[in-house]
C-alpha positions as CSV (number, residue, x, y, z in Angstrom):
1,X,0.0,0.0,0.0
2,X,3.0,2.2,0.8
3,X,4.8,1.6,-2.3
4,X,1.0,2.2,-4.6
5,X,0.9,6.1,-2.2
6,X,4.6,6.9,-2.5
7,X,3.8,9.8,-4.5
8,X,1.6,11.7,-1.6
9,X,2.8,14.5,-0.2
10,X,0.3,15.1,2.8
11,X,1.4,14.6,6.1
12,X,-2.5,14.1,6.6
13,X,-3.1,11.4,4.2
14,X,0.3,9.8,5.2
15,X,-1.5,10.1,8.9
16,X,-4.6,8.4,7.8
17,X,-2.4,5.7,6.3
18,X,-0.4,4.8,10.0
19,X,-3.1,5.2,12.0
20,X,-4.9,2.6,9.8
21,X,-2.3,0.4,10.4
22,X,-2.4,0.7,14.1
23,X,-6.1,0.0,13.8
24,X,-5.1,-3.3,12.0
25,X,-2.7,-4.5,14.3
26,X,-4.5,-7.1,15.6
27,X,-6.3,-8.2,12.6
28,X,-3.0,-8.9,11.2
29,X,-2.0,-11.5,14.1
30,X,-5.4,-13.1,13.9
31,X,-4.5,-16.0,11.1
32,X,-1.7,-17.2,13.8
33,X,-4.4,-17.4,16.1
34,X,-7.1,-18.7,13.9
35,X,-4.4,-21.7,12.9
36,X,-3.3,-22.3,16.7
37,X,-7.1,-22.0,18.2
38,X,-9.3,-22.1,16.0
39,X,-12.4,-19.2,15.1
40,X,-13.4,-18.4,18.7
41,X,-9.9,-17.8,20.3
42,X,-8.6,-16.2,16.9
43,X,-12.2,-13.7,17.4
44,X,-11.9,-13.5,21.0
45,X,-8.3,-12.5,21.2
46,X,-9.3,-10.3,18.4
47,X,-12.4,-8.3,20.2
48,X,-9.7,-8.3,23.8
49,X,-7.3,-6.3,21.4
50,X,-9.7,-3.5,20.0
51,X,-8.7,-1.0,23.2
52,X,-5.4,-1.3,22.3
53,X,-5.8,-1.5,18.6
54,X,-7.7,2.3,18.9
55,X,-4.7,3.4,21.2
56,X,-2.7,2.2,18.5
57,X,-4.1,4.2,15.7
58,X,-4.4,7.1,17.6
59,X,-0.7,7.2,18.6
60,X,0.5,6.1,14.7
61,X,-1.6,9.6,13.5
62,X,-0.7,11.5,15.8
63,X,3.1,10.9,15.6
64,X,2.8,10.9,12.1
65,X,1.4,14.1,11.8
66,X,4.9,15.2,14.1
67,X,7.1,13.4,12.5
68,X,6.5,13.4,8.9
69,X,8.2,16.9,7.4
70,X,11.3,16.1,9.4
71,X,11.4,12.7,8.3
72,X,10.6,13.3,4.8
73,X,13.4,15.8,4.9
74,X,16.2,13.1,6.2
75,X,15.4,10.6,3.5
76,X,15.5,12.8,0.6
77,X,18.4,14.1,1.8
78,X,19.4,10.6,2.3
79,X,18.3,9.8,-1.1
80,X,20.1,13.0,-3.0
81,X,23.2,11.5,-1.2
82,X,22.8,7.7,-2.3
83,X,22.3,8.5,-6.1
């Protein structure tokens, strides 16, 4: 997804992007938990995670939003220097 938005320049949209991510985080671990206990511990761990999953998000956009002009400026600075 990063590599299809790696043209986008707003710290917003790049915002939207993490904190989806962080929303995710759970839902990514659930097919280890779906193969090692089956659909109502893989859901159950799942719904348990949400709290954190929203703390997640919320932290991903909102460091994002800090962090993304100075970081932006490292790497192409990084990347003027590699080429």
């Amino acid at each position: 997804m990063t590599y299809l938005l790696r043209k986008m320049e707003s710290a917003f949209g790049w915002a939207v992007v993490a904190g989806g991510f962080g929303l995710l985080f759970g839902a990514l671990s659930v097919p280890v938990y779906l193969v090692s206990g089956g659909w109502a511990f893989a859901f159950s761990w799942w719904v348990s995670g949400l709290p954190y999953d929203l703390l997640h998000c919320a932290g991903n956009f909102a460091m994002t939003l800090i962090l993304y002009k100075p970081c932006r400026n490292v790497l192409s600075k990084a990347r003027i220097l590699l080429t």
